[in-house]
Each structure stands twice: as structure tokens, then as C-alpha cells.
N, C-alpha and C positions, 0 to 999 in steps of 0.2 A: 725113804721118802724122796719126792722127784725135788730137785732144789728148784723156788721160786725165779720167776723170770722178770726181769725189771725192764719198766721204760721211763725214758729221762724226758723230763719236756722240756721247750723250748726255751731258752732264757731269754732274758730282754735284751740281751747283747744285739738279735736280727729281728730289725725290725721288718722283713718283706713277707707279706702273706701272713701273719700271726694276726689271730681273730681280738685280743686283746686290743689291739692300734688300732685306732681310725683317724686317718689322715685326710685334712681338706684341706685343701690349695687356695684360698682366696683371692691371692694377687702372686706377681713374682716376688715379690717382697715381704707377701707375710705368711705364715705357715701354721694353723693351729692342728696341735695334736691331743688326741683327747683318749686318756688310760686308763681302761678298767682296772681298777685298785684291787689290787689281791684281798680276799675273806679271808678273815679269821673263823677255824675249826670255831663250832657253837659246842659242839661235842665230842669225845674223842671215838664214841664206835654208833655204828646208822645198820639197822637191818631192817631191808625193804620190798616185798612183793611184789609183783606182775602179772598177770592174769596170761593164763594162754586165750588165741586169738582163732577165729574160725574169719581168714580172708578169700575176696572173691562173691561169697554169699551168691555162686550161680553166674549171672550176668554182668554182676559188678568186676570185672578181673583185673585187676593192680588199682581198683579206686574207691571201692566199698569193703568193711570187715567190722569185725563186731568183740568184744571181749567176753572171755565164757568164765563164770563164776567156780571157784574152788578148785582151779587147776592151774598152777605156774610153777614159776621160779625163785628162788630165794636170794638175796645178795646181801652180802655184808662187808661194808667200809670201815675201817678205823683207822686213826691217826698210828703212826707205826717207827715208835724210833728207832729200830731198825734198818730203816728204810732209805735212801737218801733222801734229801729234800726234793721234791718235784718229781720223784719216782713214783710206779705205783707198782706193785708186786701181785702176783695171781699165788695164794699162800694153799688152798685148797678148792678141790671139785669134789663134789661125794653128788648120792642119787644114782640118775639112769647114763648106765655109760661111761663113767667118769674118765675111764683110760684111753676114750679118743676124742677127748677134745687137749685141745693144749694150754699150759701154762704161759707160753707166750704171752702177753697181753695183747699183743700186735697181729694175732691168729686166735683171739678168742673175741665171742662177739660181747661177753660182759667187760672183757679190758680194752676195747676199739669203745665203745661207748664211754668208758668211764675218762679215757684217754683224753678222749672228745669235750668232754663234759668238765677236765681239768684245764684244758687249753682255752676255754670260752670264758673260766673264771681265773688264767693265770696264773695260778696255784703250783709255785716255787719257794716255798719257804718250808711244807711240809713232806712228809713221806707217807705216803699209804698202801696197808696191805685188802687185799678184796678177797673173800671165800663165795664159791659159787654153789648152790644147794638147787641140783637139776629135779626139777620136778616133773618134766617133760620131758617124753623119749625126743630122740633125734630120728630129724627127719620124719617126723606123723603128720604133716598136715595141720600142726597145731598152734604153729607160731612159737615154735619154739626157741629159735635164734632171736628172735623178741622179744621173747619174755627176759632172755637172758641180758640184753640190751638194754631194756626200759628199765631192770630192776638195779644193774647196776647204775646207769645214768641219776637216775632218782634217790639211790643210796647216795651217792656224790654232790650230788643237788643239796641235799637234806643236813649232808654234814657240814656243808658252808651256809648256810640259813636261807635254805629254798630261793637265790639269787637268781637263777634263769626262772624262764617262762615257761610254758607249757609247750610252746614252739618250740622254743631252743630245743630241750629237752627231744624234741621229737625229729629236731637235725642232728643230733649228739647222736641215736641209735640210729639213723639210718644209714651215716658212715658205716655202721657196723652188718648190715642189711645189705648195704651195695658191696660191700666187699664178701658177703658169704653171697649171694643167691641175686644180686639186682635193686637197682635204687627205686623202690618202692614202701609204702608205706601203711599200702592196708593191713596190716600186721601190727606194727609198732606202733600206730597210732589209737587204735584202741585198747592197746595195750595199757599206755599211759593215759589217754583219757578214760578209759570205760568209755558200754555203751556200743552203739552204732556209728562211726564215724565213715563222714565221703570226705574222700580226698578232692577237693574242689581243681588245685592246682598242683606243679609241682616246683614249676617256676613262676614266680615267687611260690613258696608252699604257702597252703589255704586248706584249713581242715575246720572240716563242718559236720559237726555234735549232729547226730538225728534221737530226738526222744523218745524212744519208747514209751506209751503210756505207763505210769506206776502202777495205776488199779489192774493191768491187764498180767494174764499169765502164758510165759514163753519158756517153751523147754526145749534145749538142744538133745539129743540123742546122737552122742559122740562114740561112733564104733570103729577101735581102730586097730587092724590084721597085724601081725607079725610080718611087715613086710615093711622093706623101708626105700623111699622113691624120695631121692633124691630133688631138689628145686630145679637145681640147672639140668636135670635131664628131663624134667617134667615140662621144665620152660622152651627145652629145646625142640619136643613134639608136637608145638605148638603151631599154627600155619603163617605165613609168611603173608600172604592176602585174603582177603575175604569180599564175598558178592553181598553187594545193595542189598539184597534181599535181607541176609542174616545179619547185617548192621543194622537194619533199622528193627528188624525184630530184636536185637539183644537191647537196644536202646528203648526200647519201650520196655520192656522187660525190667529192666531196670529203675525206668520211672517211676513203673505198679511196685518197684520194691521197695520203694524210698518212699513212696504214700503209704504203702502196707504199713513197714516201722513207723509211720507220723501217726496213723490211724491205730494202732494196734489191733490190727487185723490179721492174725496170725493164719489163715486160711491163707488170704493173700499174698502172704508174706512168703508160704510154702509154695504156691502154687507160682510165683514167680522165679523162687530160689530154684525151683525143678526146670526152667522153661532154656536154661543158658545152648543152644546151637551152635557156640563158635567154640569153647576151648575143652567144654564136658567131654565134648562125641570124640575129641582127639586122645584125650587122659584116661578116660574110662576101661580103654582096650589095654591101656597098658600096668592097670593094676585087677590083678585076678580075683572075677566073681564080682566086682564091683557092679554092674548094669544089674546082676542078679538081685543084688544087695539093693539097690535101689526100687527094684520092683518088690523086693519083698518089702521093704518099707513102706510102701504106700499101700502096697495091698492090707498090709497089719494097722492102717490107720492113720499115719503118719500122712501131714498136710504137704509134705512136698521132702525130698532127697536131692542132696548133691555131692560133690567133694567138697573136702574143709583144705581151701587152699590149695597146696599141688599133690595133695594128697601123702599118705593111704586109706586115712581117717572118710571113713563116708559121717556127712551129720543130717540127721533129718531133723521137722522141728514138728511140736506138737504144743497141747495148750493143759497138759493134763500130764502129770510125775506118776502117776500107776501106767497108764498107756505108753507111755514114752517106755518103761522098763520091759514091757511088754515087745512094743516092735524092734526095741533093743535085741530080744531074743532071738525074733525073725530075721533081724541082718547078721547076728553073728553064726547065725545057724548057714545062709546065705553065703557067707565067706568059707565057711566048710566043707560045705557039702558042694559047692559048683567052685570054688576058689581057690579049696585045698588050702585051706590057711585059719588057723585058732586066728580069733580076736578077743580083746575085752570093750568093755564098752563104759561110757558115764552117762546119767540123766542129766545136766544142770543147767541152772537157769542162767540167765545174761548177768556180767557183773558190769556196775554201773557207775563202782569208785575209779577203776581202775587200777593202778601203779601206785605203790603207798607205802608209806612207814608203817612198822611192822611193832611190837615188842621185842626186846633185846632178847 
């Protein structure tokens, strides 16, 4: 077995740049400083969920993304004597892949989050060991470095008595976001909130919940090829400028898509998701049989096709779970036959809790 990898956090000894201090200056002469008090563990072991995420949704690209029900990552916290005080240990990985990601914590994106998430609550008195349970291939398009992010961040949250905010929380994994793939956030934010979320801002961050109607029925059709396309080379085919023309189309495009999800107009919602000009037409050449794929989607019924993020995942949406497994068919047949590539696929609907404690 690979020997656990430990990070030590920062003691109170320096006080520059540590998110615990907040120092205000009032006069030359007075100085108040005001210290987040370390928690006390509520419990000694937190096992907690994340939803995988489908970002981009077409025209929205690094500001709109949604969370998709019955597919994530697992994470598990516990108090660890073991462990040194203020350390935190990556103890196991199992699921998809497990032998390329690292036990590092400092190179994994469930112990960049969790790191994050210890440093905001000062948390030097205890030691903790984290198990990650990959639910999600690497590299699909599916948010998967997010999932792995929010579930740890929300494990660590949980096991000091849910102390941060839904913010924090959502600054805690994108440390871990910028450091795999770029400081964005349509991913890991719907991850921890469910739902639909736009990223309003980035400085200050501003994240804005869009509601899907309850009464209404939305189904993703996540088909995703045995190929794996990397973020940062998906980010890098990306264009450097763009003409009036297709800014203001993608910017409307996105408006109809942000009414669509307020409306629960899932026609709209498709037919906006299919309409993206600036970053689809660059991506699409670079993952094989995918245009195919989306034409067979829509031809088989499907309200609109795009990529789920940077791909290789194509997701279409529909308003009906027999039909969705239907033109589920049509694209993976699509990825074969012009793509040269097996896929599997899932029907599921949107998850709306989000990022959650789990059962032990």
C-alpha cells in the first residue's frame, strides 16, 4: 500500500496572509485583531457526496452549470490520532482510475479543498485522515475534479459543525479548480449548491441559484466515449478573439437560457443549450464523431445537444426518461460508427440538494 502523504497547516506563530487574522488598523496607536477560534470536531468520522456537474450548458462558458442527480464522488473525513495535529492525510482512493491521481494532498483536488477548508477554520489542534471514493471517470466532461473538491470541502465543513458558508465552501474548492484546470466555477458551484447556478461575479464571487420549476420534468442524456480530453487542452483550442456578431449572439443565447431554466421550458432550454458559436465549433472537431452525435440527438428527439463542459461527454436534454434512453442509443451508436469509439451513457434528472452528508 502507497504510504499516506501529509500537509501541515499553518500555525499561529505567522501571522501574514493567514485567512484566520483579520487585522484593522484604526489609528497609529490602536490595533484590533479579531481570531477565528478554532472548532471542536462535533464528530469524529463525516461521509459526504457531490454531485457531478454538466458546465457551460452551450453559451454559458465558465458562468453557467447545473448539477446532475445520481452521479458523483464520495469523501470521507475523520478525526485521526494518527495523524499530527493540523495535518491532514489522503489514507485511500478506490473507484475510477485510482492509480493516477495522487496521494499528495497538495496534488489532489479532494486535499487542495480540504486544506483550504482547514485553513479558513484554523484547525491545529486535530489531525485528519480523508478517503476518496471516485465516482466519476477523469477527465469526462463531468466535473469531476469538483465533485472531488466540494465533497471533500463539505466533509470538513460537517465535521467542525457546518462553520463556513456556502461561499466559503465554494472558495475552498476552487483553490483546487484553479490549480487543476483554471479559476472558475461553473462546476463546483453547482456541485455544492445543486440546481442551476450563474456565476454572477468572480471578483467579489456572486453566485446566483436559478430555479427550476419542481412540477416540471428535466432529463439530462449523458453519453460519454472512451476518450479522454483533457481541460487545459480543451481550454487551449479555444479563440483568443471573437467578432460582435457572435458575442452578441452567444449573449442572447444565454439570456433564452436563463429564462428557459426560470420558466421550466425545457424545449427552450434545449434549443438554447444547442445554439453556443464561440467555444462548441472549436471543441467539437477535436473530440471524434461528436457533431455526428449531436445530430443524431436531435434527429432521435432530443430538444437540443451540446458538450458537458470541455468535454468528451456530449448531454442532450429531454422532458421524458423512456425517450432520453432512446436517443441515448442514437448517440452512442453515433460515437461508433463515425467516431470509432464505445461510449456508455446515463438518463438523470437534475440534483437539486447538491453537496451533502451522506450515511457513515
Amino acid at each position: 500500500m502507497a504510504t499516506s502523504t501529509c500537509f501541515l497547516c499553518p500555525s499561529t506563530a505567522s501571522l501574514k496572509g493567514r485567512a484566520r487574522f483579520r487585522i484593522r488598523i484604526r489609528c497609529s496607536s490602536s490595533v484590533s485583531v479579531n481570531i477565528r477560534r478554532e472548532p471542536e470536531p462535533v464528530t469524529t468520522l463525516v461521509k459526504a457526496f457531490a454531485p457531478a456537474t454538466v458546465a457551460n450548458l452551450g453559451p454559458g462558458f465558465d458562468f453557467l452549470g447545473c448539477a446532475v442527480d445520481g452521479l458523483g464522488d464520495i469523501v470521507s473525513v475523520k478525526v485521526d490520532p494518527q495523524v499530527h495535529p493540523g495535518e491532514i492525510c489522503i489514507s485511500d482512493i478506490s473507484g475510477h482510475a485510482p492509480n493516477k491521481l495522487s496521494k499528495n494532498p497538495l496534488w489532489n483536488c479532494a486535499g487542495i479543498a480540504a486544506i483550504e477548508v482547514m485553513k479558513m477554520l484554523s484547525i491545529r489542534s486535530v489531525g485528519l485522515s480523508l478517503s476518496l471514493e471516485k465516482g466519476l471517470p477523469l477527465g469526462s466532461g463531468l466535473g469531476s475534479s469538483a465533485a472531488s473538491a466540494a465533497a471533500a470541502a463539505v466533509a470538513v465543513n460537517e465535521l467542525f459543525g457546518k462553520k463556513l458558508s456556502v461561499e466559503e465552501l465554494v472558495l475552498a474548492s476552487l483553490k483546487s479548480e484553479e490549480k487543476v484546470s483554471g479559476y472558475h466555477a461553473d462546476n463546483v458551484a453547482p456541485s455544492i449548491m445543486g440546481g442551476f447556478v450563474l456565476i454572477g461575479s468572480y471578483s467579489p464571487l456572486e453566485l446566483m441559484p436559478l430555479k427550476f420549476p419542481a412540477e416540471k420534468e428535466l432529463y439530462f442524456v449523458l453519453v460519454t466515449p472512451e476518450f479522454e480530453a483533457p481541460t487545459k487542452k480543451m481550454r487551449a483550442a479555444l479563440p483568443t478573439e471573437i467578432g460582435m456578431p457572435h458575442h452578441v449572439w452567444n449573449c442572447s443565447q444565454a439570456g433564452a437560457l436563463v429564462a428557459s431554466v426560470l420558466q421550466g421550458d425545457v424545449v427552450g432550454l434545449g434549443k438554447a443549450l444547442s445554439s453556443d458559436k464561440i467555444v462548441e465549433p472549436r471543441r467539437a472537431p477535436l473530440i471524434p464523431g461528436m457533431e455526428a452525435v449531436k445530430r443524431a440527438a436531435i434527429q432521435a428527439g432530443a430538444f437540443g445537444c451540446t458538450i458537458s463542459g470541455a468535454g468528451p461527454t456530449a448531454v442532450a436534454v429531454i422532458d421524458d426518461e423512456q425517450t432520453g434512453h432512446f436517443i441515448a442509443k442514437h448517440m452512442i451508436d453515433a460515437f461508433l460508427h463515425v467516431g470509432n469509439l464505445k461510449a456508455s451513457a446515463n438518463v438523470k434528472q437534475l440534483d437539486r440538494l447538491g453537496a451533502r452528508r451522506i450515511p457513515n
